[in-house]
C-alpha positions as CSV (number, residue, x, y, z in Angstrom):
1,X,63.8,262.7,43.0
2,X,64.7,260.6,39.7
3,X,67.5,258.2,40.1
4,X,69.6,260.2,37.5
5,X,69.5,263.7,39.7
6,X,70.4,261.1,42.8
7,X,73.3,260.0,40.9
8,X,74.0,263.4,39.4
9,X,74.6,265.1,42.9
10,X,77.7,262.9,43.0
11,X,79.2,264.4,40.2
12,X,81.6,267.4,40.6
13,X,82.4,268.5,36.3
14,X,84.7,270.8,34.4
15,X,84.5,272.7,31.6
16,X,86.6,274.8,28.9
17,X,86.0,278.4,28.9
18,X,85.0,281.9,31.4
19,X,81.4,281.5,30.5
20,X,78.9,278.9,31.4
21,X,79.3,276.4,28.3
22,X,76.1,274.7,26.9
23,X,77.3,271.0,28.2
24,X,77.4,272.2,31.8
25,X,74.0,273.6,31.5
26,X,72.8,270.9,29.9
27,X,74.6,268.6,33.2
28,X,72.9,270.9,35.5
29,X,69.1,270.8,34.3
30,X,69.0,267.2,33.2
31,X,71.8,265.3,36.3
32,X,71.4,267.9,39.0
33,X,75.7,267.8,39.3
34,X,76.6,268.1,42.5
35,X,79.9,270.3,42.5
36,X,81.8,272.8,39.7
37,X,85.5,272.7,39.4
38,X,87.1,275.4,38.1
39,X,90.5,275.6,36.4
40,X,93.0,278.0,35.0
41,X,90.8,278.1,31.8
42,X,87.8,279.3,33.4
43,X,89.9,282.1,35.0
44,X,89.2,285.7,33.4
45,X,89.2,289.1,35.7
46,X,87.7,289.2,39.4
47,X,84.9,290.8,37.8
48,X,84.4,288.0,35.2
49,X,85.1,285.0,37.7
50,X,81.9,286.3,39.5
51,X,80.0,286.6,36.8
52,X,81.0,282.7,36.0
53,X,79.8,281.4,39.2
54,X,76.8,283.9,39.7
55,X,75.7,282.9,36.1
56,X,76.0,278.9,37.4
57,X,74.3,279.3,40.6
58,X,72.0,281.2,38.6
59,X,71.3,278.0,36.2
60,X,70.8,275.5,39.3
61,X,68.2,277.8,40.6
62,X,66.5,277.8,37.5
63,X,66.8,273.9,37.7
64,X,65.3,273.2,40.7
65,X,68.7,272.7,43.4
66,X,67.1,272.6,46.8
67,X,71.2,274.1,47.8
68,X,73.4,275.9,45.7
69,X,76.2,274.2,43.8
70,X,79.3,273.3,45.8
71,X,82.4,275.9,42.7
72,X,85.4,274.1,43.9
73,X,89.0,275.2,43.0
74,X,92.7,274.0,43.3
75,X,93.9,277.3,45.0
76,X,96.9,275.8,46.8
77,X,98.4,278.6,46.2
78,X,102.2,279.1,45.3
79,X,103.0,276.6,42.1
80,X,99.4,275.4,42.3
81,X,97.5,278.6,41.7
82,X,94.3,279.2,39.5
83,X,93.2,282.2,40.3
84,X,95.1,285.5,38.2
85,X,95.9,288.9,37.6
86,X,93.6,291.2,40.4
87,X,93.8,289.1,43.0
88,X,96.2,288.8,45.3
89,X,99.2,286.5,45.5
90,X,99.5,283.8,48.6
91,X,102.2,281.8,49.8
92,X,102.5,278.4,48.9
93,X,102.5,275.6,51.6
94,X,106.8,274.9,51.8
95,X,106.9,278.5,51.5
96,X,104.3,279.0,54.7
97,X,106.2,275.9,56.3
98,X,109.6,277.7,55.9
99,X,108.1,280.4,58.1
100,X,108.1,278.2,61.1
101,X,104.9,279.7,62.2
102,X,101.6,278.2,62.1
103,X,100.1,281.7,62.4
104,X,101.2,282.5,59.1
105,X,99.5,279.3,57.4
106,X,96.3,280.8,59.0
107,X,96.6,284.2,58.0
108,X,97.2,282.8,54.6
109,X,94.1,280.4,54.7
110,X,92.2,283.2,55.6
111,X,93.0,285.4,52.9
112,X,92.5,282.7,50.4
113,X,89.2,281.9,51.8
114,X,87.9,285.6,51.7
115,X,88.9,286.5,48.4
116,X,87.7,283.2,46.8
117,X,84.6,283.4,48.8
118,X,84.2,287.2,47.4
119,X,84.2,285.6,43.7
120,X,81.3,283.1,44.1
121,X,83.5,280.2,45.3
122,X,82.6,278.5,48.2
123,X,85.1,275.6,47.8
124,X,88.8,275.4,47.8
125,X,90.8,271.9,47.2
126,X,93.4,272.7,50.0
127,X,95.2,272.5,51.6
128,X,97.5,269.7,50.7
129,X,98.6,267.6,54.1
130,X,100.9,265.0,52.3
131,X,104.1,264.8,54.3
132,X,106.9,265.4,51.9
133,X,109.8,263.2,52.8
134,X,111.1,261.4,49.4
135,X,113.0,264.4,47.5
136,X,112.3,262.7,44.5
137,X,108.8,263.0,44.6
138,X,107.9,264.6,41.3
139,X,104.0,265.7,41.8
140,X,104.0,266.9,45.9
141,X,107.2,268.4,46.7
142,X,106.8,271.9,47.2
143,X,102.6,271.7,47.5
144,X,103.7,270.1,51.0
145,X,104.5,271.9,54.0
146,X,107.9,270.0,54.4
147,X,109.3,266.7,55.7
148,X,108.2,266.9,58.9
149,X,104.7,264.9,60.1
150,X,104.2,267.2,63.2
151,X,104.6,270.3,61.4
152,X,102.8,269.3,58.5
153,X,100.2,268.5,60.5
154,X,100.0,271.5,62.6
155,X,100.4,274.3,59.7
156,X,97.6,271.9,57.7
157,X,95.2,272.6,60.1
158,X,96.0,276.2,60.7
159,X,95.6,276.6,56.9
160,X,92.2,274.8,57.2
161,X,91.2,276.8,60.0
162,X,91.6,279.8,57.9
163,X,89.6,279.2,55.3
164,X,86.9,277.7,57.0
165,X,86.5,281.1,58.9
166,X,86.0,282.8,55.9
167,X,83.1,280.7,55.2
168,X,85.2,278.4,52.4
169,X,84.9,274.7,52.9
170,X,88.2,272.9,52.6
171,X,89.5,269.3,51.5
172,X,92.3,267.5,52.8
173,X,94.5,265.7,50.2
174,X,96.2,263.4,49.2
175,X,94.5,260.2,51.7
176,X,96.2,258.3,52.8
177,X,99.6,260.2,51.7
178,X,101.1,261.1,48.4
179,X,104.4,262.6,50.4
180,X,106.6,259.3,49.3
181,X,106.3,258.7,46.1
182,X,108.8,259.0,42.9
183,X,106.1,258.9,40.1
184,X,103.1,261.3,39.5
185,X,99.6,259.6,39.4
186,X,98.6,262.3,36.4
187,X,100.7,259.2,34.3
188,X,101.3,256.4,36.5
189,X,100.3,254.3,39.7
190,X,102.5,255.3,42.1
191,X,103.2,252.5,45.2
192,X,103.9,253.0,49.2
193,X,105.2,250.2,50.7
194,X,105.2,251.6,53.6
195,X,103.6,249.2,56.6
196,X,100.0,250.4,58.9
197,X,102.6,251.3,61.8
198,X,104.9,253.6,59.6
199,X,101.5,254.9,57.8
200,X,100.3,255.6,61.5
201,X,103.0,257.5,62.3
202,X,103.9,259.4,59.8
203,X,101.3,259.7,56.8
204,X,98.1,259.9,58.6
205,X,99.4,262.0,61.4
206,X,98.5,265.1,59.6
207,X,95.2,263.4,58.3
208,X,94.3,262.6,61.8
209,X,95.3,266.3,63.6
210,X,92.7,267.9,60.8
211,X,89.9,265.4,61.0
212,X,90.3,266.1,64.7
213,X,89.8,269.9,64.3
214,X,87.2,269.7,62.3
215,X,87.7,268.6,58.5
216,X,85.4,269.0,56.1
217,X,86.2,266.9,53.2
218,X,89.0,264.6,52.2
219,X,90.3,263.8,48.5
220,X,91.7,260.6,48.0
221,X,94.6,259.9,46.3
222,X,95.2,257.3,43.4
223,X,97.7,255.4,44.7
224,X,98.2,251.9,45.4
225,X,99.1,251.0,49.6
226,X,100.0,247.6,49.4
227,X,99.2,247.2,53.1
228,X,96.0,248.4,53.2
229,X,94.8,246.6,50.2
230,X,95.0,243.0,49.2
231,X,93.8,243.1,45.5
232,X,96.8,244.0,43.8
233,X,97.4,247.6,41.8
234,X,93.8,248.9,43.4
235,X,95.0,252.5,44.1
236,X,93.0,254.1,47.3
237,X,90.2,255.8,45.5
238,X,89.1,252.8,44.7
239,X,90.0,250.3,47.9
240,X,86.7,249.9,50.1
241,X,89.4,248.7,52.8
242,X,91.3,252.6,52.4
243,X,88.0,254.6,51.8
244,X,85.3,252.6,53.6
245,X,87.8,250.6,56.1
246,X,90.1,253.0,56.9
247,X,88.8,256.4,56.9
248,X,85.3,256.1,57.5
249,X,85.2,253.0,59.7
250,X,88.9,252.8,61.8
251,X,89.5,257.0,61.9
252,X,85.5,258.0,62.0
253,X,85.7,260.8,59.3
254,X,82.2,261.6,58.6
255,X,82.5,264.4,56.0
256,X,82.4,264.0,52.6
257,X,85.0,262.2,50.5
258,X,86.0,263.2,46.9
259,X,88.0,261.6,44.3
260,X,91.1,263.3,42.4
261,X,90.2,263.4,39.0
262,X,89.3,260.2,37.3
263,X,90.5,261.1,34.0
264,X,94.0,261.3,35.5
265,X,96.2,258.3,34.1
266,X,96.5,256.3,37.5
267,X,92.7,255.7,36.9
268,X,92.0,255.6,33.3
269,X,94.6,253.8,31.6
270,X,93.9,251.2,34.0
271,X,90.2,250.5,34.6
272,X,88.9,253.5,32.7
273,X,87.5,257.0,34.0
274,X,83.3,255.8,33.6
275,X,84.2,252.4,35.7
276,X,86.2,253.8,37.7
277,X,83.9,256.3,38.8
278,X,81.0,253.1,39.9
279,X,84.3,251.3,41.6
280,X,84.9,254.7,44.0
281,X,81.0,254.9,44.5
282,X,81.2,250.9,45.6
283,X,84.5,252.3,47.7
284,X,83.0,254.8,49.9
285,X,83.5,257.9,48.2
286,X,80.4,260.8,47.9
287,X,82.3,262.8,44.9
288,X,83.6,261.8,41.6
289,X,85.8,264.0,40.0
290,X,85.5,263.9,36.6
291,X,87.6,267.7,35.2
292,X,87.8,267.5,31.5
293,X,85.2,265.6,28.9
294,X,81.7,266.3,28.7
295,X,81.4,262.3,27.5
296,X,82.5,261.0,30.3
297,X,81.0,263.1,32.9
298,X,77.4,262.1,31.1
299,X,78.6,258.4,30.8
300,X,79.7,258.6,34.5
301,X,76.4,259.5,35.9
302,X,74.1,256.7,33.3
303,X,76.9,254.3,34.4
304,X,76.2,255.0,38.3
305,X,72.4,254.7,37.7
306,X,72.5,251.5,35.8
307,X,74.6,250.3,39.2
308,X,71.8,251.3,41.4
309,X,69.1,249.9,39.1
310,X,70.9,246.7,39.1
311,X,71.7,246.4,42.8
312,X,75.2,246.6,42.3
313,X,75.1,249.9,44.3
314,X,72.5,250.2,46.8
315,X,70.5,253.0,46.9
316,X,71.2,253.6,51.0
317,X,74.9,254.0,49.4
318,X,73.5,256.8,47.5
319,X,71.1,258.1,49.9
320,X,74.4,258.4,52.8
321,X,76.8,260.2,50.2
322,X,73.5,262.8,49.5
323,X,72.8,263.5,52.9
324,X,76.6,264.4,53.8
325,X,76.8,266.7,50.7
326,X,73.7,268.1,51.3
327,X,75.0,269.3,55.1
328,X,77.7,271.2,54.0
329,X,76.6,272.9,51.0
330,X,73.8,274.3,53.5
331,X,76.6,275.0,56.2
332,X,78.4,276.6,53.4
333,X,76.7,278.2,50.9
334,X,72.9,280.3,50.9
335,X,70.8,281.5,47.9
336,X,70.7,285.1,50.3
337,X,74.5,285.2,50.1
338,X,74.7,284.5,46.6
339,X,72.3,287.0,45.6
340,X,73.8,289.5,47.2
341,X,77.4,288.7,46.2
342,X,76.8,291.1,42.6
343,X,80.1,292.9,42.9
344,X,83.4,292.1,43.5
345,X,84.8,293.1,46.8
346,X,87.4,296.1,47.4
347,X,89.8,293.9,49.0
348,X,90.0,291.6,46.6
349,X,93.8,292.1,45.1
350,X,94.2,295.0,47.5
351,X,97.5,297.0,48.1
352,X,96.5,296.3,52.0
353,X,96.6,292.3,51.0
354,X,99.4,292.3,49.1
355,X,101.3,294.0,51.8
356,X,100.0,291.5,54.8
357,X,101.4,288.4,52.8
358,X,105.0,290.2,51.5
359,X,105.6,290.1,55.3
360,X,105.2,286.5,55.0
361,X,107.7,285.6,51.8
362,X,110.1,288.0,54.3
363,X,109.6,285.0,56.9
364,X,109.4,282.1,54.6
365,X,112.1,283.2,51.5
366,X,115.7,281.1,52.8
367,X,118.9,281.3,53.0
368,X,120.6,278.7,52.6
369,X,124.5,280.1,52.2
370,X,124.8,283.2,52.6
371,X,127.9,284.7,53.9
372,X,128.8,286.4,50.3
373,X,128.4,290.1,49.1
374,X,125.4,292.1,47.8
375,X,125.1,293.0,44.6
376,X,126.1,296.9,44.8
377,X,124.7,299.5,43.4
378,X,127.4,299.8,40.4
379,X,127.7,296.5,39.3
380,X,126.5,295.7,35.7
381,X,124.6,292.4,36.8
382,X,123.6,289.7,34.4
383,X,120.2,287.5,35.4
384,X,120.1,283.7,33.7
385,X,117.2,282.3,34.1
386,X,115.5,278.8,32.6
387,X,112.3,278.5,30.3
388,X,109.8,277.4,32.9
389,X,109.4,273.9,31.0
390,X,109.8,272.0,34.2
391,X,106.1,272.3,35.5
392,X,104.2,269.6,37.0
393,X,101.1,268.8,35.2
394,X,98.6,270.0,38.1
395,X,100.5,273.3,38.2
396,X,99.4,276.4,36.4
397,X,101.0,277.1,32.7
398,X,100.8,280.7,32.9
399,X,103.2,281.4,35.8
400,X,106.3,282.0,34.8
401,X,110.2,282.7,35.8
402,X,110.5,286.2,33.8
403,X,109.1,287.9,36.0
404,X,112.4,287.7,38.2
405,X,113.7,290.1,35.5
406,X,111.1,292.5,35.8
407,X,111.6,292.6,39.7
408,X,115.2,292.9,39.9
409,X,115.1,295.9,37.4
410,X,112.9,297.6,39.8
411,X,115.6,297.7,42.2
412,X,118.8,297.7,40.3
413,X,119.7,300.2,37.4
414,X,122.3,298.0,35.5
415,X,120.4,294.6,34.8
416,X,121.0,292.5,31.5
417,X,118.7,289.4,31.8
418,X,119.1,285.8,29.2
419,X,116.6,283.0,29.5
420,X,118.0,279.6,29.1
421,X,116.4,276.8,26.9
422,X,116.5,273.4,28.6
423,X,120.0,272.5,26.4
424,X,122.2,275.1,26.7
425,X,123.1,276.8,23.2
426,X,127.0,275.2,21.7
427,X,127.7,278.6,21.0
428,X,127.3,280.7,23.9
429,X,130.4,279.9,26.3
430,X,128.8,280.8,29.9
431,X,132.2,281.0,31.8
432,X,133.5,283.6,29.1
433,X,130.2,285.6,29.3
434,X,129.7,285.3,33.3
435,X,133.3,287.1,33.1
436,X,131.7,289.9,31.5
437,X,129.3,291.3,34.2
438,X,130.6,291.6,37.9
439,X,127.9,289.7,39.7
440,X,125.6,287.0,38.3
441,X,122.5,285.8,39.2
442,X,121.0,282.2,38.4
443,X,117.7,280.9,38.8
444,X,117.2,277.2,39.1
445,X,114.5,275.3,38.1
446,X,114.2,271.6,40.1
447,X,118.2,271.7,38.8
448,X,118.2,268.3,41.3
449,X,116.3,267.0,38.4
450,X,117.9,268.1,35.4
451,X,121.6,268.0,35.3
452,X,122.1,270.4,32.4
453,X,121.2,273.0,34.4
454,X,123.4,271.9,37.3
455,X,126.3,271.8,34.2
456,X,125.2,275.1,33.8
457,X,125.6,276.8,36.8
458,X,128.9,275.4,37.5
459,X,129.7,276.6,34.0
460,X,129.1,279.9,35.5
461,X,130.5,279.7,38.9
462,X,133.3,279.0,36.9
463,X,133.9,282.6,36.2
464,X,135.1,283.5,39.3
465,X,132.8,286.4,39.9
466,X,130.0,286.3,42.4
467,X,127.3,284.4,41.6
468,X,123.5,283.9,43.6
469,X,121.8,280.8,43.0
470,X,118.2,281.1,43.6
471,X,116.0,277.8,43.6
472,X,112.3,278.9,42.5
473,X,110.9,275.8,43.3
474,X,113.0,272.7,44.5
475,X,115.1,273.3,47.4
476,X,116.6,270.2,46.6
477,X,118.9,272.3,44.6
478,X,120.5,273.7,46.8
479,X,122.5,271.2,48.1
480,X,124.5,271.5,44.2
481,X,126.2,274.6,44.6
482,X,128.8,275.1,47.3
483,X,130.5,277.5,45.4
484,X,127.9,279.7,44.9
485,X,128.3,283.3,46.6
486,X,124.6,283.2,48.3
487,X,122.0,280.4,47.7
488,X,118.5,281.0,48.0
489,X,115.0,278.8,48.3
490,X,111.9,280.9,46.9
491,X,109.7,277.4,46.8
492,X,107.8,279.0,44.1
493,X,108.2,281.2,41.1
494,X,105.6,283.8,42.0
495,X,105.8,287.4,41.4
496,X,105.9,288.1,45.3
497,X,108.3,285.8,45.9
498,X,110.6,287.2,43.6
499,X,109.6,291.2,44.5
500,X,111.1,290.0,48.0
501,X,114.4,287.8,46.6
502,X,115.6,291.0,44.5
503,X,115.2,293.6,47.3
504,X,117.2,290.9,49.0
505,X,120.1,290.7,46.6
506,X,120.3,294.1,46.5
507,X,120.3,294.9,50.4
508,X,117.3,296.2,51.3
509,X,115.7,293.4,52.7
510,X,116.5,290.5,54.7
511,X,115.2,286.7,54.6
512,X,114.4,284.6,57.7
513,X,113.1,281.4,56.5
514,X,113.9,277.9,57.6
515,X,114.3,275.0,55.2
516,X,111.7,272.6,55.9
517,X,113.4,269.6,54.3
518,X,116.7,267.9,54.6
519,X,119.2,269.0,52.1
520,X,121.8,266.5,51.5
């Protein structure tokens, strides 16, 4: 095989659009890329998400690919959710954690696997095993099972079992631990302090448990672990001492090892995306992860050639990533399963699926006070809720909090909804208007960040009249409003999630989750 279809397996590539685009064609015939990652943008109906990755398998077939290509996807599920309408929505990982039951993460993994192994992808970036235990943690949060190492741990690999069962290969993330950090590596290098015996007992716990039951990839994360790493400002993707050292060498993980994306701030503003990309290979790592521009994807793979050809990398380093990749995209994926894969399964979206995980967001939906009255059935209620302009930058744009409206007029006759910019207009006076309606509901938006909207709801509760505070994503909130008449956690701002809140508010449900952080 030419050194440039060596190298080129060790590419996973994005692209824009829900058909095949000439530049991944053109990296599949000429590098032989390794792995497909597919974002909201390549997202269309069930019907056209098969067509995408039939049409790509299709391509490497033509190209000579001994196995098909590894179609990976950030299916997390709750605020980190690609997949849209027609298929069915899945509990985030706080959510599944509030649930208290590890039988629910698997149920959950399982569905995800089936239905994205029913659309031609055979690869889901999940689940996420960071340990969430700094609240102001502005990229994890929520995409974390909770605070708690042991739990984290034990839901992770429930969710991993899961999806491996329905055939999906799965990817531990963030290694070592991006649980306890205050600043998001999609801008910045974030820094854990944190010494080996702390990182032993708390951040790699979960790593460990997985790896243990069978893991099949990890993703490493791109930040810097002072202890682990003597070179200052080297962020793990790119520490042999954290890839090489630490996971392969001192915890045996033998699977394969992918980077986030390299185009991601942490790594380009500092030593660049292309260099990057040789420094991980030199590091340990099989994958590079390169999501955006067809430039640097191309540059990547020359660059990691011209490495090889002048002994910087050897080509055993090369030849060990190859083999590990090679082993699970044949344990994992099949030409004969492919081929017959040419229409979208019934159950994909199904009324049966949706119904299996509302039982879930019944276990996992919180609350946190609530000894106050529901709305009844002749109150004229008015719904605030914010502009969803809060988002992290790996979640999903087209989710959004509106829908709240939409599911509380399902169940409630007399419903007058008003979404909030991030500054709340001079000339509305929210007391005076709250006073209007005779029960109020507000929906907060990581309010623990953003103190206008904490002004805002205690504008409101000023009124007097009942009023439910529901946090769609941060339960961190919560701790804000003591004077609220109920206060829920949803963890997420999904269409299920808020189905199951209204029939709450309205009596017809109840909730039994259990918050999974501390809420000071």
């Amino acid at each position: 095989m030419k050194l440039h279809k060596k190298v080129g397996r060790l590419l996973i590539a994005g692209f824009k659009g829900i058909t095949m685009s000439e530049e991944i064609k053109h990296l599949i015939h000429t590098y032989h890329i390794g792995g497909i990652i597919l974002f909201g943008r390549n997202i269309g109906t069930p019907e056209e998400i098969l067509a995408l990755t039939n049409s790509l398998q299709t391509e490497a077939k033509k190209a000579g690919y001994v196995t098909p290509l590894l179609i990976c996807i950030d299916q997390e599920n709750g605020v980190v959710r690609r997949l849209g309408e027609g298929t069915t929505i899945i509990p985030g990982a706080m959510l599944l954690g509030a649930t208290n039951d590890p039988t629910n993460a698997r149920k959950a993994g399982l569905m995800t696997g089936k239905e994205l192994k029913a659309l031609g992808i055979n690869w889901n970036l999940a689940p996420v095993v960071d340990v969430n235990n700094n609240p102001k943690n502005p990229v994890i949060g929520v995409r974390s099972f909770g605070e708690d190492h042991a739990a984290v741990a034990e839901m992770a690999k429930h969710s991993m079992l899961g999806m491996q069962e329905a055939g999906v290969m799965t990817t531990l993330k963030h290694f070592p631990g991006h649980g306890d950090t205050s600043v998001d590596s999609h801008l910045d290098l974030p820094v854990i302090d944190h010494d080996l015996e702390r990182l032993h007992a708390v951040e790699l716990v979960p790593f460990k448990e997985c790896m243990a039951a069978g893991a099949d990839a990890v993703m490493s994360a791109h930040v810097y672990f002072p202890a682990l790493e003597d070179k200052e400002n080297v962020p793990a993707t790119l520490s042999h001492s954290v890839i090489t050292g630490l996971l392969r060498e001192e915890l045996g993980f033998d699977g394969v090892i992918t980077t986030d994306c390299m185009e991601m701030d942490a790594i380009a503003k500092r030593v660049g995306t292309v260099e990057g990309c040789v420094r991980a290979v030199e590091a340990g790592v099989d994958f590079v992860m390169v999501s955006h521009l067809h430039d640097l994807q191309e540059q990547a793979v020359l660059r990691l050639a011209e490495a090889v050809e002048s002994g910087r990398i050897s080509e055993q380093r090369i030849e060990e990533s190859l083999k590990r990749i090679e082993k699970l995209a044949r344990k994992y994926t099949s030409w004969e399963e492919i081929d017959a894969n040419n229409k979208v399964a019934e159950f994909v979206g199904s009324g049966r699926h949706h119904d299996e995980m509302r039982e879930i967001y019944v276990q996992g939906i919180t609350e946190v006070k609530g000894l106050g009255t529901s709305i009844a059935a002749e109150d004229h209620v008015l719904l605030v809720h914010p502009k969803n302009e809060y988002a992290m930058m790996v979640e999903d744009k087209r989710y959004a909090t509106l829908t709240m409206a939409e599911q509380l007029k399902k169940v409630h006759g007399n419903v007058t909804s008003m979404e909030i910019d991030k500054e709340t207009p001079d000339e509305v006076d929210m007391t005076e208007l709250a006073g209007q309606y005779d029960h109020i509901v507000v929906l907060t938006l990581n309010a623990d960040k953003h103190e206008n909207q904490r002004l805002l709801v205690n504008e409101i509760l000023a009124s007097g009249k009942p009023v439910d505070v529901i946090a769609v994503r941060s339960p961190y909130d919560a701790a804000y409003f003591s004077k609220a008449n109920r206060i829920v956690c949803t963890y997420e701002f999904t269409e299920s999630a808020f189905e199951v809140v209204a029939a709450y508010l309205v009596g017809k449900t109840s909730i039994t989750g259990r918050l999974p952080v501390s809420i000071n």
